[in-house]
N, C-alpha and C positions, 0 to 999 in steps of 0.2 A: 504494500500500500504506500502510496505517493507522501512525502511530508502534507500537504497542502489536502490530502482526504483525511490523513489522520489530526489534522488539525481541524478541519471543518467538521470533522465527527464530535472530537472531546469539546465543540463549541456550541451543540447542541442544545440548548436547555430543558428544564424540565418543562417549563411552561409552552413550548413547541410541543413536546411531547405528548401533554396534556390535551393538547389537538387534536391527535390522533383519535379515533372511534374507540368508543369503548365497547367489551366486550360483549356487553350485551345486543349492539349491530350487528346488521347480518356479516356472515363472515366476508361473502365478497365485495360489499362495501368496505368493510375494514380493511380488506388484503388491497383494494386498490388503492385508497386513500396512505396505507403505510409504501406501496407502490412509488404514488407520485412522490412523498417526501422523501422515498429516498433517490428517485431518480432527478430531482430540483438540486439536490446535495449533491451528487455526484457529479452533475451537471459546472457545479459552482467547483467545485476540486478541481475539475479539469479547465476551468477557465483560470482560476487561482494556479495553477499548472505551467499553462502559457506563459501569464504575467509573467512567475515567477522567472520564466525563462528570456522572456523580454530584457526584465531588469537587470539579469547576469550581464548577455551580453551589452546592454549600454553602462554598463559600470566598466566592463574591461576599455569599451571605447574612452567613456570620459577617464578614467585613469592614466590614460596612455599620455607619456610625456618620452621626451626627447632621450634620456641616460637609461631606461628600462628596455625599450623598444618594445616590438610584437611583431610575432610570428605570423603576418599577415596569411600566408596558405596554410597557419592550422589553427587560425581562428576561422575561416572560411569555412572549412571543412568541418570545423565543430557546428555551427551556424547551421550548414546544408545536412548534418548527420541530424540533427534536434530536428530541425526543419521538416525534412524525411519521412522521419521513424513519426514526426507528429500527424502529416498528413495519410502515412499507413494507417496508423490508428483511428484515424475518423473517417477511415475508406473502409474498414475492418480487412486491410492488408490486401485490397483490392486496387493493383500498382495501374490501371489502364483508370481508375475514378482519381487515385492519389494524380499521377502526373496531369490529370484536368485540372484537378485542382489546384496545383503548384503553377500551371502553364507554360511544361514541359513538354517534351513528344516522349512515349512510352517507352521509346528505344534510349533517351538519352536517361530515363530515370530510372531504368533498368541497370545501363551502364555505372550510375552511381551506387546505386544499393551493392551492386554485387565491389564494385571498387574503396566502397564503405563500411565492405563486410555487415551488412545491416540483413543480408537475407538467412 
């Protein structure tokens, strides 16, 4: 589990909880309502997910001064591997929907995954 789910979980309250159906409704009102809460959660991890990965990379940028330097072709590469693996997972690893959605051709993000070791 991602920092950012197990952080949205322990941030849960009781009084969110308390929303949820109680047991004396029918069960599959109950099962769907505890359903969406937790698909809206996990929902928010995985955006809290992103950010997080946003803000990584613009701190190494704003960090960057003249006597450290940076390894421009392997912040790139970290960048397109994040980048990748993120739009695998919201393709459910479906690489002809992920390179639509990156606005790739299938053969060039083929050529990355496997040069990425990401398959």
């Amino acid at each position: 589990m991602s920092t950012a789910k197990a952080t949205l979980l322990e941030s849960v309250t009781s009084a969110q909880l308390r929303g949820l159906p109680s047991r004396q409704t029918k069960a599959g009102e109950r099962l769907n309502r505890i359903r969406d809460l937790a698909t809206s959660l996990l929902d928010e991890a995985e955006s809290l997910d992103h950010e997080n990965s946003l803000a990584e990379t613009t701190s190494t940028v704003e960090s960057l001064n003249l006597k450290s330097g940076v390894d421009f072709f392997e912040e790139v590469r970290r960048f397109e591997t994040k980048l990748i693996a993120r739009a695998l997972e919201l393709t459910g690893g479906n690489q002809a929907r992920a390179a639509r959605l990156l606005g790739l051709g299938t053969t060039t993000l083929n050529y990355k995954i496997k040069s990425y070791g990401l398959s």
